[in-house]
C-alpha positions as CSV (number, residue, x, y, z in Angstrom):
1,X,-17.4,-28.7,-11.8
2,X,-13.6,-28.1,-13.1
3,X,-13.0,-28.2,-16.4
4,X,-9.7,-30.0,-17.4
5,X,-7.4,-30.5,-20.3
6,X,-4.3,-32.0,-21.3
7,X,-1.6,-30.7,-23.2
8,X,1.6,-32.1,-24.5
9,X,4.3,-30.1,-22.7
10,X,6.7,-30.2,-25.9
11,X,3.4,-28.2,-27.5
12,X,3.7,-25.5,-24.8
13,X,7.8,-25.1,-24.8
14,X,8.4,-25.6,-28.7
15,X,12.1,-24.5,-28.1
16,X,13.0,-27.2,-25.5
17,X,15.7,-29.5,-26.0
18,X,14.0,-32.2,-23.5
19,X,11.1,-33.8,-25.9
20,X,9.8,-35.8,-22.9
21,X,6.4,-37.1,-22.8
22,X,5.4,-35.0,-19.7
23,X,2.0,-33.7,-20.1
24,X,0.6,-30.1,-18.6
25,X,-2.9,-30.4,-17.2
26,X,-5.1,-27.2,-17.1
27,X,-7.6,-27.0,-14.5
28,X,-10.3,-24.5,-13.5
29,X,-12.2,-25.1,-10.3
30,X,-15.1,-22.3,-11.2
31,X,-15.5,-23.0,-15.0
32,X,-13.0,-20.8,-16.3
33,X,-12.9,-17.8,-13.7
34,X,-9.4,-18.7,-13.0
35,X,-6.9,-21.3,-14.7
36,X,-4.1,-23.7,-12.8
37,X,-1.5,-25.9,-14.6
38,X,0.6,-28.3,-13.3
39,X,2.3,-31.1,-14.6
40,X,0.5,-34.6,-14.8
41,X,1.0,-36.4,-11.6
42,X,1.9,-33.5,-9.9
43,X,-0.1,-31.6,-6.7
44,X,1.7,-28.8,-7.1
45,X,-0.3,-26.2,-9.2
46,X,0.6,-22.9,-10.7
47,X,-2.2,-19.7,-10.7
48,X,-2.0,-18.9,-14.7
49,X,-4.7,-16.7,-15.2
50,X,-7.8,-14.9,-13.0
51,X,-10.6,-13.2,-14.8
52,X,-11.8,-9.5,-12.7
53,X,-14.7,-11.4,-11.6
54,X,-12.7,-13.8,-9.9
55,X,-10.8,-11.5,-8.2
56,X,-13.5,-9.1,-7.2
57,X,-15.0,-12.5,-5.7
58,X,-11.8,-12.8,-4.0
59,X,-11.9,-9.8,-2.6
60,X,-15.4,-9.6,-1.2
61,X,-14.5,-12.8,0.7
62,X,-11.8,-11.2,2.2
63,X,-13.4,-8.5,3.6
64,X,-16.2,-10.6,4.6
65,X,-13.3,-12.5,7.0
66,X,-11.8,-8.9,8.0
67,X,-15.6,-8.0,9.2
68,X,-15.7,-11.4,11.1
69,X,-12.2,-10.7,12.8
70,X,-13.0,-7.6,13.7
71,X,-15.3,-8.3,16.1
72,X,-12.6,-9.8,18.0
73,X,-9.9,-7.5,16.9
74,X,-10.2,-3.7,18.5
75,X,-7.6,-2.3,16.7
76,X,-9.2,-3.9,13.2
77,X,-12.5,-2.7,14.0
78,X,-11.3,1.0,14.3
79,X,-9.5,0.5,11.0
80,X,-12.6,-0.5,9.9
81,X,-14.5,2.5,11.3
82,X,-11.8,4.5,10.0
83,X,-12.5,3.0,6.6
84,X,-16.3,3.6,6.3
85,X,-15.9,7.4,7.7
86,X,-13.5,7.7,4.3
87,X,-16.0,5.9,2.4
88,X,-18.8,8.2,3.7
89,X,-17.1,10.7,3.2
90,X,-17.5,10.5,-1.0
């Protein structure tokens, strides 16, 4: 469930000289974990904040694809190898 809301832009740029009626909408697609705006009406959304357990997420998804492409991929899958010898290594 997102969780939305609406603020007057003038509110979030108090030294403008353009007092239009423009509204910024705040959106998070995983309750709070990480925060878009964009103006109202718009599609085009900006990334303003991602907590560490977003980004960890993040992460762990991406090396979840690098696994996948490996497979595929010799010269990933020795980087990969490469990778676990250094992480064995510890």
């Amino acid at each position: 469930m997102a969780i939305r809301t609406r603020i007057p832009h003038s509110a979030l740029l108090p030294f403008t000289t353009n007092l239009s009626k423009e509204y910024m909408t705040y959106e998070s697609p995983d309750r709070g974990e990480t925060v878009f705006h964009r103006m109202a009406g718009s599609l085009q959304r900006t990334l303003v904040s991602k907590s560490p357990v977003a980004i960890r997420y993040d992460r762990w998804r991406d090396w979840y694809k690098i696994i996948e492409a490996a497979e595929s991929n010799p010269a990933l899958e020795e980087a990969l190898s490469k990778a676990e010898l250094i992480y064995a290594e510890k």
